[in-house]
N, C-alpha and C positions, 0 to 999 in steps of 0.2 A: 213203947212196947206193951203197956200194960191195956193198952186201949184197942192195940190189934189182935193182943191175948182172949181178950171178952169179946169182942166183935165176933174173931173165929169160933167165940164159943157157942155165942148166943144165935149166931147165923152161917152155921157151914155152908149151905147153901151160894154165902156168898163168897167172893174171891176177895182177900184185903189183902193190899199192898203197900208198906210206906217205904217213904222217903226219910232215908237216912242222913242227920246232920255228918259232915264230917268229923272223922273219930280223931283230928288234930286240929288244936287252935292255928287260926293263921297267923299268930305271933310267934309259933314255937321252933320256927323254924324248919320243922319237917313235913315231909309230905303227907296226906291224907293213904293211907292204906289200898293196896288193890279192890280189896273184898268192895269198900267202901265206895270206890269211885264203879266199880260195877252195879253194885246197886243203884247207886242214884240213874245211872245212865238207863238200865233196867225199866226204872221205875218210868224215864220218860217215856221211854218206847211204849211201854204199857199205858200211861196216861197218856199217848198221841191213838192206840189204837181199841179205845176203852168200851168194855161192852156194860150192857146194861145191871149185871151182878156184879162188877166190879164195886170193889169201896178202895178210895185211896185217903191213905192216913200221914200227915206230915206234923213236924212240930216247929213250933215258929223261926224256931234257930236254922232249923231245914230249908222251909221256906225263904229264909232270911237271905243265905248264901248264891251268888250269881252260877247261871247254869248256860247252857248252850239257846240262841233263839232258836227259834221254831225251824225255821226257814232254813238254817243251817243242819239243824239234825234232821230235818226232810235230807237234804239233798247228798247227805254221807249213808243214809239210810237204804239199803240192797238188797235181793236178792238172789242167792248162789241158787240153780236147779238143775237137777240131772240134767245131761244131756246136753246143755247149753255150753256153747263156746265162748271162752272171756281167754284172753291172753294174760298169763298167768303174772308176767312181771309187773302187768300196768294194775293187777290185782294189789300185788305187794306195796305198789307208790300207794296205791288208794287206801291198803289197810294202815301203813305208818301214815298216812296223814289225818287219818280217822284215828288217831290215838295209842295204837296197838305197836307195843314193843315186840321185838324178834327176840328170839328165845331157842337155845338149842332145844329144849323141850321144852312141850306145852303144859306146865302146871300151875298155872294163874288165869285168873279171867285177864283178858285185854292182852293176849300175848300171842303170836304167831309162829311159827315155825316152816320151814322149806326145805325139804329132802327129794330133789330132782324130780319129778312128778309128784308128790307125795305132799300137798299143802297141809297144816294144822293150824286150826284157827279158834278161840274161845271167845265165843262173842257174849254179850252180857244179855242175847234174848235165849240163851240154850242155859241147863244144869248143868252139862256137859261139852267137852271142848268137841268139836268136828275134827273129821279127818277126810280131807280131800283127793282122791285123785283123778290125775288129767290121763288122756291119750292125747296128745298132742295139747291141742286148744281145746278139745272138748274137755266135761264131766263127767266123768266114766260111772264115779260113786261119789255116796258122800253118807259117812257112818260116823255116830256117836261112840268113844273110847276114853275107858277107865282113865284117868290120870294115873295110880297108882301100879298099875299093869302094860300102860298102853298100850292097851290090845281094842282092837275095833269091836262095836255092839251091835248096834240097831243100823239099820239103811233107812236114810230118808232120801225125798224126794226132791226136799229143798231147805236150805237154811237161812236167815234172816240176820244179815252183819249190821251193827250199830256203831255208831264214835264211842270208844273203849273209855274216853275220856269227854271233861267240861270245857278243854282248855282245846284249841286243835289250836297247834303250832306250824301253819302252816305261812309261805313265805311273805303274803300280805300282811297276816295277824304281825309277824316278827317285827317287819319293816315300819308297821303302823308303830308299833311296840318301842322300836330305836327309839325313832320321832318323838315321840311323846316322853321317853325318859332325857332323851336331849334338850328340851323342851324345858321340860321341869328342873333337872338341874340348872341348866341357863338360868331360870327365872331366881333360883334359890342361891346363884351363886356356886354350884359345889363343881369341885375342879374335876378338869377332861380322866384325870387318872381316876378318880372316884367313881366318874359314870362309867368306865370304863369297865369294871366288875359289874357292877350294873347292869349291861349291855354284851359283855362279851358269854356268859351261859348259856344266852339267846341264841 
């Protein structure tokens, strides 16, 4: 913190971004915080698409921790733009599988929402969550809204969806996933009811 403090001091000019370690040990048992897993995903977005002011700032612990490959956050990485027709449910498989919880309202990064034409989405490349609507299959709008009011602001033209999350739990990673704790208990001996906790969250 204290290095992107000075940086932005001594060079406004430039743009500095870090990469945040996880704000939970992975022994603690709990999950890593929203704020937190939008940040890092952030950050990758922004180190995939990096201009020449940018400065990016990590700390080894940051560094340290597994993240999504390349090739995978390319290919979950989108484009919503006025005008353009997307069918709005195969929208919805692609944002939960890109990471993003449903949410009666949107007041987290990585959360989505659905009210009959009326899509809300917080992607971790906006301040701001989106608020979409359709006319059918088309994109009629697409405008930035307070969380705390949600009331529509700004119209944009296009918005930019990322994997909300490091982890995409999608049905290959899962089944890879059995496998491999099937696998290991086998080797270790631990009984089918043990892996079975194990396996069954999955």
């Amino acid at each position: 913190k204290q290095v992107l403090h000075d940086l932005q001091a001594l060079m406004p000019e430039l743009d500095a971004v870090e990469l945040q370690a996880f704000d939970e040990s992975p022994y603690s048992g709990l999950y890593p915080s929203s704020a937190s897993l939008q940040s890092r995903t952030h950050f990758l977005w922004r180190a995939r698409h990096a201009k020449p002011s940018d400065i990016f700032v990590a700390s080894i612990e940051a560094l340290l921790q597994k993240t999504l490959p390349v090739d995978l956050f390319k290919s979950y990485e989108f484009t919503l733009t006025k005008g353009e027709e997307v069918d709005i449910d195969t929208l919805i498989r692609q944002l939960a599988e890109s990471g993003y919880l449903s949410a009666p309202l949107v007041e987290d990064g990585g959360t989505f929402s659905r009210r009959g034409d009326i899509l809300d989405i917080f992607s971790p490349t906006l301040n701001l969550p989106i608020r979409i609507e359709f006319f059918g299959d088309q994109i009629e709008s697409i405008r930035t809204f307070q969380i705390e009011t949600q009331r529509s602001e700004s119209e944009l033209n296009s918005a930019v969806i990322v994997p909300a999350r490091e982890i995409l739990l999608r049905e290959d990673v899962v089944e890879h996933a059995r496998k491999q704790i099937k696998e290991f208990c086998d080797e270790q001996g631990i009984s089918k009811q043990m892996r079975e906790t194990l396996v069954d969250p999955l």
